[in-house]
PASEBA-1860 file (N, C-alpha, C; in nm, 3 decimals):
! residues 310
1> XXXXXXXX> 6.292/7.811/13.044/6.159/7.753/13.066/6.153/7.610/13.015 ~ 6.223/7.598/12.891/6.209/7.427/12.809/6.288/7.345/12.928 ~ 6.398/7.394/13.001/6.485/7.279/13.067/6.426/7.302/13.150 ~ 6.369/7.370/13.260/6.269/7.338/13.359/6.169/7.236/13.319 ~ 6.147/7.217/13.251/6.015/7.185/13.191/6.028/7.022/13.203 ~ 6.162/7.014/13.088/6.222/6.840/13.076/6.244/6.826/13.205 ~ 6.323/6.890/13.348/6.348/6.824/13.438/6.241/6.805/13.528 ~ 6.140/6.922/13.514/6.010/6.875/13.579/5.993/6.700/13.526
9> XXXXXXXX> 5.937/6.697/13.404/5.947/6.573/13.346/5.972/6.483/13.384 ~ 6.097/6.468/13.373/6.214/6.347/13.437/6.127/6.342/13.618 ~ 6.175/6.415/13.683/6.129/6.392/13.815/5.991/6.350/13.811 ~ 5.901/6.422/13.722/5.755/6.350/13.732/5.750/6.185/13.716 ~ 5.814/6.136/13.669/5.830/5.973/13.636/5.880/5.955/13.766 ~ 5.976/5.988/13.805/6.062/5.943/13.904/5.950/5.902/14.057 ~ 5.834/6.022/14.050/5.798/6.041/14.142/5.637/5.952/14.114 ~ 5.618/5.946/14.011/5.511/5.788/13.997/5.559/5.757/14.020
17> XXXXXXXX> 5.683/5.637/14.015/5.734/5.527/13.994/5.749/5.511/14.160 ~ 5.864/5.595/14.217/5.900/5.578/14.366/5.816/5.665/14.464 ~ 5.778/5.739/14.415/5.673/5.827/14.517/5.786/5.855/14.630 ~ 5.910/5.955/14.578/6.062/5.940/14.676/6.050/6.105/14.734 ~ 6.061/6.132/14.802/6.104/6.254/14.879/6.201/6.330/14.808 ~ 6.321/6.249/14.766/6.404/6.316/14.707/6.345/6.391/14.575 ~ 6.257/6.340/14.480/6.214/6.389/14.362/6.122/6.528/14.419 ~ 6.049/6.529/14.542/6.003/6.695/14.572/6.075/6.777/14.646
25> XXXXXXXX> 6.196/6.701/14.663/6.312/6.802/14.683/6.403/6.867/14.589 ~ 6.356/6.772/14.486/6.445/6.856/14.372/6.361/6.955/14.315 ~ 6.222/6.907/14.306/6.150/7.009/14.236/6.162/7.153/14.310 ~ 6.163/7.176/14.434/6.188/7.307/14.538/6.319/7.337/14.504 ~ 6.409/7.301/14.448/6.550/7.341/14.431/6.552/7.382/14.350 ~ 6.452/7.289/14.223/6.448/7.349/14.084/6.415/7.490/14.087 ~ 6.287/7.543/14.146/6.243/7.613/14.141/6.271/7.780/14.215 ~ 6.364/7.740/14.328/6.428/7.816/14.410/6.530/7.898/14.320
33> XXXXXXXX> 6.582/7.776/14.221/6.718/7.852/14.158/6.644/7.961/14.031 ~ 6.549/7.913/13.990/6.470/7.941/13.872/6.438/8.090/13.923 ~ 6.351/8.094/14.058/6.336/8.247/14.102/6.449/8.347/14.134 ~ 6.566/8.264/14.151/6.697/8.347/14.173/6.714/8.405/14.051 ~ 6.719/8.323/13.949/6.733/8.345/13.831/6.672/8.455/13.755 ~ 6.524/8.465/13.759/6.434/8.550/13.749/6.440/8.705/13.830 ~ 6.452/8.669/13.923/6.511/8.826/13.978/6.599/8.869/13.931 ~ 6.700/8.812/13.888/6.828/8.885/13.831/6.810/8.932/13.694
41> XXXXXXXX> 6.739/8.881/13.652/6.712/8.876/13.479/6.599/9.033/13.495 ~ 6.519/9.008/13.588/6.429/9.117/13.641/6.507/9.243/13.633 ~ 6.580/9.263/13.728/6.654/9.375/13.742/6.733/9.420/13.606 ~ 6.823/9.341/13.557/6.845/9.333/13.401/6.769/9.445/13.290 ~ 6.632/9.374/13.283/6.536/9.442/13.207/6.450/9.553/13.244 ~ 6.457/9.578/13.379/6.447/9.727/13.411/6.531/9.812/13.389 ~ 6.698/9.749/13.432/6.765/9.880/13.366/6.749/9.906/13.229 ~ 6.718/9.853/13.157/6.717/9.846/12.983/6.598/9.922/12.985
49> XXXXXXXX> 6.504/9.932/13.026/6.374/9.991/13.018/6.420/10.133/13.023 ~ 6.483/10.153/13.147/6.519/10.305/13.205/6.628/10.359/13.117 ~ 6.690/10.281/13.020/6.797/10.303/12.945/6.731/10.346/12.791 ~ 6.610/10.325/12.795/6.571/10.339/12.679/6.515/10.481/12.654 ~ 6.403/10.482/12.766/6.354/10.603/12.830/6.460/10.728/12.796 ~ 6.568/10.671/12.897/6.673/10.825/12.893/6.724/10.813/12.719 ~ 6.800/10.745/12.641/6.808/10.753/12.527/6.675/10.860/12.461 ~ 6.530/10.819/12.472/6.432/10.900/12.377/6.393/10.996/12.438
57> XXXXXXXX> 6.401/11.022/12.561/6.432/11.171/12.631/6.516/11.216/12.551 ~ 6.672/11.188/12.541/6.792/11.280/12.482/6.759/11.315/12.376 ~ 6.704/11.235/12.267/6.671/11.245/12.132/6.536/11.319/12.137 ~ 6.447/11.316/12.175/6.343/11.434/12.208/6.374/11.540/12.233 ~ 6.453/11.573/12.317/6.529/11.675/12.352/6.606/11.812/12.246 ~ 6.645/11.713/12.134/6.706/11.755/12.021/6.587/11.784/11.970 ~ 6.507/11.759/11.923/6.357/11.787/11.814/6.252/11.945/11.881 ~ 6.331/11.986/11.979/6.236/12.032/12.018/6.227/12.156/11.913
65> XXXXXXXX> 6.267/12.193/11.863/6.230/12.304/11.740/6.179/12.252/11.586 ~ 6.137/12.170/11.623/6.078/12.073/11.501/6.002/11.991/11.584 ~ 5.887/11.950/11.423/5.755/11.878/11.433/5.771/11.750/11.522 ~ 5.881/11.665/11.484/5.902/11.522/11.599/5.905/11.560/11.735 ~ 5.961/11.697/11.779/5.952/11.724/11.982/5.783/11.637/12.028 ~ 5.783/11.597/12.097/5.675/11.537/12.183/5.653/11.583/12.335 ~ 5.565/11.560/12.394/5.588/11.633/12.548/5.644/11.529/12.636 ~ 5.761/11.532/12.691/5.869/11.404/12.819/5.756/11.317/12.835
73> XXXXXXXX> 5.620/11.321/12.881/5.561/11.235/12.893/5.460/11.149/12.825 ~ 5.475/11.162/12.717/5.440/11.147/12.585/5.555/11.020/12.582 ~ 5.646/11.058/12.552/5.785/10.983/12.495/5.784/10.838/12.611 ~ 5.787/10.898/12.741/5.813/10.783/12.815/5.648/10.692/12.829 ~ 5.557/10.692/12.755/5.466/10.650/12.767/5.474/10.534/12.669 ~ 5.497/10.577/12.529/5.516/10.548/12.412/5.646/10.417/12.436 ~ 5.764/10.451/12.514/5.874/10.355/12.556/5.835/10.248/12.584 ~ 5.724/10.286/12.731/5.693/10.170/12.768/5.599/10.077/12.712
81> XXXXXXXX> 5.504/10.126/12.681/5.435/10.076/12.577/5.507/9.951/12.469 ~ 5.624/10.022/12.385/5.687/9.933/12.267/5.747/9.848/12.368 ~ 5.781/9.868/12.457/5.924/9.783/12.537/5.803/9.680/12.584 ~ 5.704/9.728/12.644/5.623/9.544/12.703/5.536/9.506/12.596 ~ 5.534/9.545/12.437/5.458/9.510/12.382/5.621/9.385/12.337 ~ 5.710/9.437/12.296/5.839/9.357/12.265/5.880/9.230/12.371 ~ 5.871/9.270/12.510/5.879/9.196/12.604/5.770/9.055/12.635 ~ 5.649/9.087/12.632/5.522/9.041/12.570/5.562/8.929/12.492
89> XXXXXXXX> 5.550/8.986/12.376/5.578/8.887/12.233/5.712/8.830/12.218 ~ 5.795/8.838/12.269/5.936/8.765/12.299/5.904/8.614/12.387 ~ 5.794/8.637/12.482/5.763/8.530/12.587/5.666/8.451/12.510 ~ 5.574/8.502/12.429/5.447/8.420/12.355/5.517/8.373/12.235 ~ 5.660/8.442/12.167/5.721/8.367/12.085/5.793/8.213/12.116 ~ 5.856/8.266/12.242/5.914/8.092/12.231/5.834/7.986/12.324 ~ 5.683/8.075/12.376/5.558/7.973/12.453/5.559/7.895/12.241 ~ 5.521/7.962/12.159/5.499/7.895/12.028/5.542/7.822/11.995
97> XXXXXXXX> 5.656/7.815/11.964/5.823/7.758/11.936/5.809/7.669/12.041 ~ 5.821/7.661/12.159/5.815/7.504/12.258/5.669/7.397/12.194 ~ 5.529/7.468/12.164/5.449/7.427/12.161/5.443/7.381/12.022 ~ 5.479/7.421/11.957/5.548/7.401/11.779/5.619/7.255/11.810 ~ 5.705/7.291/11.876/5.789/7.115/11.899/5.728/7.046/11.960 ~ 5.653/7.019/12.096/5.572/6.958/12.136/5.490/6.890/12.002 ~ 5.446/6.955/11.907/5.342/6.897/11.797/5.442/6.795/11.692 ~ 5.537/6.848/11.677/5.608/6.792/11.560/5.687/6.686/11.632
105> XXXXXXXX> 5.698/6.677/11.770/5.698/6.569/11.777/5.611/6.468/11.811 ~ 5.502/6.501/11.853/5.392/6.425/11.847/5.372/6.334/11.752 ~ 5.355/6.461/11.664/5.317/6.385/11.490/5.381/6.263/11.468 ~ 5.515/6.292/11.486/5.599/6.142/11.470/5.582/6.039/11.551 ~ 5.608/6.091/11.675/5.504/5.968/11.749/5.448/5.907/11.731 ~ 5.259/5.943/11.678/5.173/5.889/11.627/5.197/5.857/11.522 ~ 5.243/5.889/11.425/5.290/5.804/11.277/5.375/5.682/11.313 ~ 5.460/5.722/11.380/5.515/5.521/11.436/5.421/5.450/11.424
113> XXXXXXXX> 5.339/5.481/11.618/5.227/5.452/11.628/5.126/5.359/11.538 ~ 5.089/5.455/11.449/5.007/5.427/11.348/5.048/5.344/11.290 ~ 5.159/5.332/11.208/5.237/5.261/11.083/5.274/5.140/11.152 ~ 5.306/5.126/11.283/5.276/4.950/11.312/5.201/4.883/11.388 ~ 5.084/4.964/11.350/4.936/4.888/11.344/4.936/4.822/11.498 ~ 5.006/4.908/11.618/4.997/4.853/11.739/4.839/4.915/11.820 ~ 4.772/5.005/11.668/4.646/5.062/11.758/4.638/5.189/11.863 ~ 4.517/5.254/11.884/4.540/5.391/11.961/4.613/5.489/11.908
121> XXXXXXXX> 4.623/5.514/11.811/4.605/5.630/11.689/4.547/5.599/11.583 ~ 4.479/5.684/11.513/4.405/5.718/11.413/4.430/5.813/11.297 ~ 4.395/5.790/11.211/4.436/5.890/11.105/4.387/6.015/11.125 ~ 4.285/6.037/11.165/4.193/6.167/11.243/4.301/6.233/11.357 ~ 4.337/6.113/11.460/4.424/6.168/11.536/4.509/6.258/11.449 ~ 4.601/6.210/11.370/4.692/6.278/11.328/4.681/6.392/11.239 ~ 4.538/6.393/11.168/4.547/6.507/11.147/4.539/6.623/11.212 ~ 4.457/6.599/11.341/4.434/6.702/11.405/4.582/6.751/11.471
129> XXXXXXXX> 4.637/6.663/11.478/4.783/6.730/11.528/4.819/6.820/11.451 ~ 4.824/6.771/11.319/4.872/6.852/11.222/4.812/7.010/11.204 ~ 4.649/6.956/11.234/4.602/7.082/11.207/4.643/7.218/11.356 ~ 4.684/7.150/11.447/4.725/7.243/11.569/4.821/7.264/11.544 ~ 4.894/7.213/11.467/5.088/7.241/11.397/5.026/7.386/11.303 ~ 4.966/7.376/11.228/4.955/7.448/11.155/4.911/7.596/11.207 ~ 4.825/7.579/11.274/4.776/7.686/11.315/4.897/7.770/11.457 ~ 4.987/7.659/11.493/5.102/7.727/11.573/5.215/7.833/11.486
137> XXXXXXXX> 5.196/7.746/11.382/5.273/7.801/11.303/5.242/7.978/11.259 ~ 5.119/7.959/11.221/5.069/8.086/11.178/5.072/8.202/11.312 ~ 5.085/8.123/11.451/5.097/8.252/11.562/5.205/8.276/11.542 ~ 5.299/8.179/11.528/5.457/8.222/11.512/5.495/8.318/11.415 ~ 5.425/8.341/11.284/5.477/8.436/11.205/5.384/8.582/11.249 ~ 5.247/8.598/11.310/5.184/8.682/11.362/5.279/8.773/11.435 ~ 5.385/8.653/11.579/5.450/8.770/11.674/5.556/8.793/11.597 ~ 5.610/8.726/11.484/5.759/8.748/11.488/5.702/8.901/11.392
145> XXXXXXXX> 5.645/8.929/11.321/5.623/9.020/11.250/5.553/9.136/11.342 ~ 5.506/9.139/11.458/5.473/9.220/11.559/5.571/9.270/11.625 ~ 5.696/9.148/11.669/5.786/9.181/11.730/5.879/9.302/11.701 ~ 5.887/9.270/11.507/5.972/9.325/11.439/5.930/9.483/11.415 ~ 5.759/9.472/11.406/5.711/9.575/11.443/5.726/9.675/11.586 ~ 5.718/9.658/11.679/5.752/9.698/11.808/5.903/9.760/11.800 ~ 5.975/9.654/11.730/6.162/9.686/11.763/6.146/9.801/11.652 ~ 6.128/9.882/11.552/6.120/9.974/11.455/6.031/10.083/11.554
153> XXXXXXXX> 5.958/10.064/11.619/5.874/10.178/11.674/5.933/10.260/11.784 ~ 6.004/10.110/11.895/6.131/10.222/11.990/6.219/10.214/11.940 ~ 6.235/10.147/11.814/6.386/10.210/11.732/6.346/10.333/11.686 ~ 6.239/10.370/11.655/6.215/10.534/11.602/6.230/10.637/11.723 ~ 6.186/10.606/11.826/6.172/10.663/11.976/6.312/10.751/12.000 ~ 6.439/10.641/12.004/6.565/10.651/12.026/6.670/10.703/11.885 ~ 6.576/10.701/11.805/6.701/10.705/11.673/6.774/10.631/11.632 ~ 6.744/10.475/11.646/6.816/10.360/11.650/6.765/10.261/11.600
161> XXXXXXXX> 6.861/10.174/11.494/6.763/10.060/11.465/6.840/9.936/11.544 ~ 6.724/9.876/11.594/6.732/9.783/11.670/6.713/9.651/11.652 ~ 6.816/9.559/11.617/6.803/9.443/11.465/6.806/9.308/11.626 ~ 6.936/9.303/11.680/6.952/9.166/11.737/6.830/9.137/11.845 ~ 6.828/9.052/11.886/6.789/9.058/12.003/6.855/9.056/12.159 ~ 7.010/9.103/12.131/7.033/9.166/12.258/7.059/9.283/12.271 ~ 7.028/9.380/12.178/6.963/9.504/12.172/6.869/9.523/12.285 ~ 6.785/9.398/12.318/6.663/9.465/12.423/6.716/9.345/12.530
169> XXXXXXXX> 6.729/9.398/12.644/6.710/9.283/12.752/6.588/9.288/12.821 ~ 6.515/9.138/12.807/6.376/9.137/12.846/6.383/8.993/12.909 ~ 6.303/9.024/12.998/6.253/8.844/13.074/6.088/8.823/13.080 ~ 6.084/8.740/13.140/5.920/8.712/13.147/5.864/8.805/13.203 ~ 5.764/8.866/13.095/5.667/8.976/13.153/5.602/9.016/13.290 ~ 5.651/9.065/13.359/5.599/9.061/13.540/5.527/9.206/13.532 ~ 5.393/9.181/13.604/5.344/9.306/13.674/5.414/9.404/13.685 ~ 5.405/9.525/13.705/5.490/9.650/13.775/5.404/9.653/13.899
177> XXXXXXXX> 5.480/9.712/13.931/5.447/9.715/14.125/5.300/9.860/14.084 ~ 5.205/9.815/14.170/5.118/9.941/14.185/5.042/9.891/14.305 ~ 5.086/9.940/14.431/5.099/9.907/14.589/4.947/10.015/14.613 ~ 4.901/10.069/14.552/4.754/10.146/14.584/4.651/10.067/14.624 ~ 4.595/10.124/14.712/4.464/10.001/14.760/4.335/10.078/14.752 ~ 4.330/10.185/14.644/4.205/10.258/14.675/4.262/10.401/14.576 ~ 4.175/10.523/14.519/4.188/10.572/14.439/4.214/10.705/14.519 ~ 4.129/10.708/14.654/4.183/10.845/14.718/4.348/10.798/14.768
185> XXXXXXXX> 4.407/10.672/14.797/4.509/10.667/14.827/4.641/10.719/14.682 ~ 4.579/10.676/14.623/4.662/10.677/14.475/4.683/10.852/14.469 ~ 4.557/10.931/14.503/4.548/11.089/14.510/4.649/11.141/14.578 ~ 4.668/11.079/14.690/4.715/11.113/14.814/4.860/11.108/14.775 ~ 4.869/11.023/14.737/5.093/10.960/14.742/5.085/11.043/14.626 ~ 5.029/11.094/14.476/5.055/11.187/14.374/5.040/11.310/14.438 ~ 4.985/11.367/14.547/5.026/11.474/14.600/4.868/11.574/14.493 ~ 4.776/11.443/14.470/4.676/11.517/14.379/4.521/11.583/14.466
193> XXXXXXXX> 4.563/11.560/14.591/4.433/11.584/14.670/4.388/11.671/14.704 ~ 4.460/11.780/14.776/4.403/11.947/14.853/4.442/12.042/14.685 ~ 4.613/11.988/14.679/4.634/12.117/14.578/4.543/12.063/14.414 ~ 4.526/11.950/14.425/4.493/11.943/14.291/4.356/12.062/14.237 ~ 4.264/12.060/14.322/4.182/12.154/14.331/4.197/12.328/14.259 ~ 4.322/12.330/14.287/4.404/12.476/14.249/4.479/12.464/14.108 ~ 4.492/12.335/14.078/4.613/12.311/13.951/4.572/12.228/13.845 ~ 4.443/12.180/13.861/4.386/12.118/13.774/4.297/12.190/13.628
201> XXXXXXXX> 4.246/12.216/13.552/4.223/12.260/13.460/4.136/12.143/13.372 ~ 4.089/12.252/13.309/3.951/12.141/13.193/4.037/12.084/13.073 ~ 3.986/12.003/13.094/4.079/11.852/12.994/3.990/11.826/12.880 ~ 4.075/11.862/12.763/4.105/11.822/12.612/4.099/11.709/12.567 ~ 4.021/11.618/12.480/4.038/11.509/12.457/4.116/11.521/12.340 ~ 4.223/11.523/12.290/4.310/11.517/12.166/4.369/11.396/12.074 ~ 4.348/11.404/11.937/4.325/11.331/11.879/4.461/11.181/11.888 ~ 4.541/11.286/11.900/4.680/11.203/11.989/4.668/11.117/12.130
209> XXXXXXXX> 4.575/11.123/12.203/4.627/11.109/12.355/4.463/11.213/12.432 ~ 4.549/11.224/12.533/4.462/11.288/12.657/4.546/11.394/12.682 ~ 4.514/11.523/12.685/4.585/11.664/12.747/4.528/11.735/12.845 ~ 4.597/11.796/12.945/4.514/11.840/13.074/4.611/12.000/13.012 ~ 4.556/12.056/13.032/4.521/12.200/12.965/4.532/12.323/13.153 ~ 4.608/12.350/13.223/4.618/12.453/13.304/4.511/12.535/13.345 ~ 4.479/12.492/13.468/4.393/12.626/13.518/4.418/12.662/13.671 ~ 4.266/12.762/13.669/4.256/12.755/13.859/4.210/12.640/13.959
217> XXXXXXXX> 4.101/12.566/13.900/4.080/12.490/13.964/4.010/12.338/13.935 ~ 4.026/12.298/13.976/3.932/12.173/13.975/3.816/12.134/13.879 ~ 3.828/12.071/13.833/3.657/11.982/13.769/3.639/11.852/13.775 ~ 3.506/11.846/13.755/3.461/11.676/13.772/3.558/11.594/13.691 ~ 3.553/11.698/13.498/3.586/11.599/13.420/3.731/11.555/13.445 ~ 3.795/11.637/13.523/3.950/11.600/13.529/3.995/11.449/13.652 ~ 3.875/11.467/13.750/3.875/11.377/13.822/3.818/11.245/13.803 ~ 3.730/11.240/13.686/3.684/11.114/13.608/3.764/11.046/13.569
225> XXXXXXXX> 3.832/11.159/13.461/3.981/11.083/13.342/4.040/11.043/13.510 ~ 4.073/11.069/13.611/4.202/10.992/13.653/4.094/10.881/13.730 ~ 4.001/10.911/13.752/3.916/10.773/13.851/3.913/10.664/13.751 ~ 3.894/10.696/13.575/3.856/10.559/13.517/4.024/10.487/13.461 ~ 4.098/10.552/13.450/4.211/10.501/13.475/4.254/10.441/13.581 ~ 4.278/10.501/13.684/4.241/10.372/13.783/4.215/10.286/13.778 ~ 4.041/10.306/13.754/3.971/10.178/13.764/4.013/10.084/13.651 ~ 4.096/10.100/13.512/4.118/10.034/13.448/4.223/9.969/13.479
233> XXXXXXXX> 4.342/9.997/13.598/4.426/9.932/13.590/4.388/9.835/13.752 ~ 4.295/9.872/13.808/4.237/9.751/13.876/4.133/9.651/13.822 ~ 4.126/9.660/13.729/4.073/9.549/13.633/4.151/9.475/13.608 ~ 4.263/9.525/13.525/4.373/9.451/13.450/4.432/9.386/13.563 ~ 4.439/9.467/13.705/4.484/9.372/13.775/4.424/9.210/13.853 ~ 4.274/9.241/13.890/4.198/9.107/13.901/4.247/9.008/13.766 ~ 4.271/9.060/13.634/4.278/8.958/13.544/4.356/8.873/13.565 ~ 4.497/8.978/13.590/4.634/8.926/13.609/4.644/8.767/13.680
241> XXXXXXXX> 4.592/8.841/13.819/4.573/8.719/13.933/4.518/8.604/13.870 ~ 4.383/8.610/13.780/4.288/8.474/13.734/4.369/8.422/13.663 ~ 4.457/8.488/13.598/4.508/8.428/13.472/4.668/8.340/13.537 ~ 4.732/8.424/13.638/4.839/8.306/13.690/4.814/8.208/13.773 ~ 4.701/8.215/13.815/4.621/8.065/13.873/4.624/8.002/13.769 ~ 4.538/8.016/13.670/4.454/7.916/13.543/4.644/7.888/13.462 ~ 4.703/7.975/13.453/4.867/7.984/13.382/4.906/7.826/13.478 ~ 4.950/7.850/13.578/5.001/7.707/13.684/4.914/7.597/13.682
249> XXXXXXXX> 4.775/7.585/13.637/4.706/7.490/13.673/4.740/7.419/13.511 ~ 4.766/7.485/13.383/4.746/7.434/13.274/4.882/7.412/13.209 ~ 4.987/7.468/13.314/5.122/7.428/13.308/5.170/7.309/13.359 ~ 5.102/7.295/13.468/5.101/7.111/13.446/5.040/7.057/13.437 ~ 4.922/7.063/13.381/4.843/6.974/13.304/4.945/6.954/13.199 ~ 4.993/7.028/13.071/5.091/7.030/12.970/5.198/6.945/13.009 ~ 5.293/6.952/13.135/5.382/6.861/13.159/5.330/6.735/13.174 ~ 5.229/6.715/13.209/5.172/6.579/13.252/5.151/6.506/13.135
257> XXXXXXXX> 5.099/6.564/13.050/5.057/6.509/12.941/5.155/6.417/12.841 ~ 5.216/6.569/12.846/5.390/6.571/12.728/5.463/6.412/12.784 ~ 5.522/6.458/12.917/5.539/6.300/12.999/5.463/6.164/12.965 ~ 5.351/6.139/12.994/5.230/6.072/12.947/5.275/6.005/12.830 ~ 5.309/6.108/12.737/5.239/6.060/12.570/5.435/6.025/12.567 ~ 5.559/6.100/12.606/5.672/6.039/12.566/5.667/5.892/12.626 ~ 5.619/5.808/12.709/5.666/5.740/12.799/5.544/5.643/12.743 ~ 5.486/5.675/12.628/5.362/5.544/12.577/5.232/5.517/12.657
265> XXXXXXXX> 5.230/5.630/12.749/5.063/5.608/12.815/4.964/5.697/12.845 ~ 5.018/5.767/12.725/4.913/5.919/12.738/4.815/5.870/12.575 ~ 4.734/5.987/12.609/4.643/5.983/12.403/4.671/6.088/12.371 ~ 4.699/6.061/12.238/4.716/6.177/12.120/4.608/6.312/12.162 ~ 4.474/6.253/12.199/4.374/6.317/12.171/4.377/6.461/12.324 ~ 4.431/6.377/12.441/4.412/6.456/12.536/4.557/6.559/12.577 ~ 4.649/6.489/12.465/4.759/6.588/12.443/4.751/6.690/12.342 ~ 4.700/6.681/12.246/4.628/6.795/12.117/4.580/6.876/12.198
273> XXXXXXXX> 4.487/6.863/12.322/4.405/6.921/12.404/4.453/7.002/12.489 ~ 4.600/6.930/12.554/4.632/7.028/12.637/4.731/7.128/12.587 ~ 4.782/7.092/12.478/4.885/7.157/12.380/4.767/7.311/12.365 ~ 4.689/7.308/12.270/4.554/7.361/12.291/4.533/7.490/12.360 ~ 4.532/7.430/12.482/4.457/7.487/12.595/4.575/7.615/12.649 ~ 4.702/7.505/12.699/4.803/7.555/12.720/4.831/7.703/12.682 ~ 4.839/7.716/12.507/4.895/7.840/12.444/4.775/7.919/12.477 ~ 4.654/7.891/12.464/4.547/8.007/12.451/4.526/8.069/12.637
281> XXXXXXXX> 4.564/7.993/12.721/4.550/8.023/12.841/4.686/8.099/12.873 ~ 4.809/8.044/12.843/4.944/8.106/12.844/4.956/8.240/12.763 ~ 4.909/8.277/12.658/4.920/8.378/12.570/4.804/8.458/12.626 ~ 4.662/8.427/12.683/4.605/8.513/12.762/4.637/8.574/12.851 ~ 4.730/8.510/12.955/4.829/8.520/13.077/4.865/8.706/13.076 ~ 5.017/8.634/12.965/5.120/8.753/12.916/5.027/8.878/12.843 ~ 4.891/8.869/12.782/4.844/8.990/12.730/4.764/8.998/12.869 ~ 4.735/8.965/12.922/4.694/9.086/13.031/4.781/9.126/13.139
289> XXXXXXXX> 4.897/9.040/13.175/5.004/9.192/13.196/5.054/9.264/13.125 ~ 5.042/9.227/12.996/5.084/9.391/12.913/4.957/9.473/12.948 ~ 4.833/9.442/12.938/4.745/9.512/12.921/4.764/9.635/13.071 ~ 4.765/9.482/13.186/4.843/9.633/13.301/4.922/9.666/13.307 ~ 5.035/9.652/13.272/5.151/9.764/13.272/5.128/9.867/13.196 ~ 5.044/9.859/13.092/5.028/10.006/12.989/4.910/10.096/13.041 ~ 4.842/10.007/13.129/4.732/10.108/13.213/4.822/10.179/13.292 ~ 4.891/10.109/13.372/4.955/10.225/13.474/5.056/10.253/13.391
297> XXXXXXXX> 5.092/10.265/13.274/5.179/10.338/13.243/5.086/10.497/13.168 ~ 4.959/10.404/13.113/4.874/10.536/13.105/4.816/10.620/13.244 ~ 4.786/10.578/13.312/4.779/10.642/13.486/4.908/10.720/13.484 ~ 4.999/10.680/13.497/5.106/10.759/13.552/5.104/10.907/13.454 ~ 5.085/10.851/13.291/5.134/10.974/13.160/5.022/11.094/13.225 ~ 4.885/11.073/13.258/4.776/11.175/13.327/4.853/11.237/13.425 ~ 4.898/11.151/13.464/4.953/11.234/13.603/5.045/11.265/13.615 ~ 5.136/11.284/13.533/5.244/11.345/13.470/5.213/11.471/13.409
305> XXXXXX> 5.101/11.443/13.300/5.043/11.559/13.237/4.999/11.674/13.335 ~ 4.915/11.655/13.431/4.830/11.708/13.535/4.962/11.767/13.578 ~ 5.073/11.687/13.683/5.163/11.849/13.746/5.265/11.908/13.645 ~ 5.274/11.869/13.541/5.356/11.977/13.448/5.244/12.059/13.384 ~ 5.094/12.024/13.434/5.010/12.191/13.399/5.015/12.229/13.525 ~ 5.077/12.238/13.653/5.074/12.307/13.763/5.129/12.456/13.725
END
C-alpha cells in the first residue's frame, strides 16, 4: 500500500507538471498489477482461514468428553470471528504506522520551515501535528495489544500459540461474498422454506450464543432470529459500500496533500486535516467489513444450528 502510494505520488507531479498520457497509463498499470496482486494474496488467506477452522474442528473433536467440547458450529463461528478481527487490525495497524510517518515527517518539515523564518508555519501549527502524532501513537498501541489479543484467542481455538506474524496469512479485509437479494431467497438456497416448517423448534436464548432447540414445527420466534440477522447483515452491507466510496475519495485527498506539502506547496494545516480524516474514515472502512463478515458469519452459525436440530 506505502509503494503504491509514493508512486501514485511521483506520477501525481508528473501529471501537473506535463498533463502526459503516459503518467495515466501508468497509474492503470499500477493498479492492474496491484489487483493481480490482491487476488492472489486473497486466495492465500482463505486457505488459512479454512486451515484454521479444520485445525479447531480436530481439536474440538478431542474435548468432546470434557467441559472445552463446543458444538462444530460454535467453533467455526468463534474462528472466524478471531481471524477477521486479526485480519482487521493487521490493516488499521500499518493504515497507523504509514500515518505515524506521514506526521513525523511533517513535524520536521515544519520545524525547518519554522526555524528559517521563511514563514507559513506556526508554532500552533506544529503543535497540532504533534498533537495528531500523539494520539496515532496511542491507536497504535490500542491494535497492537488487540491484535495480540485476537492471536491468543484462535491460538486457544487450535491449541496453538501463535507468536509470528506468518502464522496467519491475511490481506486487506474484503467482504465475503453474500449473493442473496432478499430473505425468502436466502430461505430458499438454505433449503429453510417448505421443510423448515417441520424441523424448526422454539429457540433458547442462551447465555453463550443463540440455540435452536428441535421440534415439529415452525414458529414465528425462530423465523425472526433468522429475518433480523439478515437484516443485520444487509445493513452492514449498505455501510460497506458508503464507506469504500468515502475510503477512495479520502485516499486521495491524503495523496494529494502528502505530495503538496513534500514538494513546498501544500499547508501544514490542511495536511493535519487530511492525515485526520484519512485514519478515522479508513479505520471506519475496515470495521465495517469486519462488522459484515461476522454477521454472516453469525447468519450462517443459526443456520447451521437450525439443520443439525433437523
Amino acid at each position: 500500500m506505502f509503494m503504491c502510494d509514493v508512486f501514485l505520488r511521483v506520477v501525481l507531479v508528473v501529471f501537473k507538471r506535463a498533463h502526459s498520457v503516459i503518467a495515466v497509463a501508468l497509474i492503470v498499470l499500477l493498479q492492474t498489477s496491484v489487483s493481480l496482486w490482491a487476488a492472489d494474496t486473497k486466495s492465500e488467506a482463505t486457505t488459512s482461514l479454512q486451515k484454521f477452522i479444520g485445525l479447531a474442528l480436530d481439536y474440538n473433536s478431542k474435548n468432546r468428553a470434557n467441559s472445552k467440547y463446543l458444538p462444530p458450529e460454535n467453533i467455526t463461528f468463534l474462528v472466524k470471528k478471531y481471524y477477521y478481527q486479526i485480519e482487521t487490525q493487521v490493516e488499521q495497524l500499518a493504515t497507523a504506522k504509514e500515518v505515524r510517518d506521514h506526521f513525523q515527517k511533517s513535524i520536521e518539515k515544519s520545524k525547518e520551515i519554522f526555524d528559517s523564518d521563511e514563514g507559513g508555519v506556526s508554532q500552533a501549527d506544529i503543535t497540532k501535528l504533534k498533537l495528531g502524532l500523539s494520539n496515532t501513537l496511542n491507536n497504535i498501541i490500542d491494535l497492537e495489544h488487540g491484535l495480540q489479543t485476537g492471536k491468543l484467542n484462535l491460538g486457544r481455538l487450535i491449541n496453538q500459540e501463535l507468536r509470528d506474524s506468518n502464522d496467519i496469512i491475511t490481506t486487506d479485509p474484503i467482504p465475503v461474498d453474500f449473493p442473496y437479494t432478499s430473505f425468502d431467497s436466502y430461505l430458499e438456497a438454505k433449503n429453510l422454506t417448505l421443510q423448515v416448517k417441520k424441523i424448526i423448534g422454539k429457540a433458547d436464548i442462551a447465555s453463550n450464543g443463540i440455540d435452536i432447540k428441535q421440534s415439529t414445527k415452525l414458529t414465528e420466534e425462530n423465523r425472526l432470529l433468522l429475518h433480523k440477522a439478515y437484516l443485520g447483515v444487509e445493513s452492514s452491507k449498505a455501510k460497506v459500500v458508503l464507506g469504500k466510496k468515502n475510503r477512495k475519495i479520502t485516499r486521495a485527498l491524503l495523496v494529494s496533500e502528502v505530495a503538496n506539502y513534500d514538494f513546498g506547496i501544500g499547508d501544514s494545516q490542511e495536511l493535519f486535516e487530511a492525515l485526520i480524516i484519512y485514519t478515522r474514515v479508513f479505520s471506519g472502512y475496515l470495521d465495517s467489513i469486519y462488522t459484515l463478515n461476522v454477521a454472516v458469519a453469525e447468519l450462517e452459525k443459526l443456520t447451521d444450528v437450525i439443520h443439525a436440530g433437523n
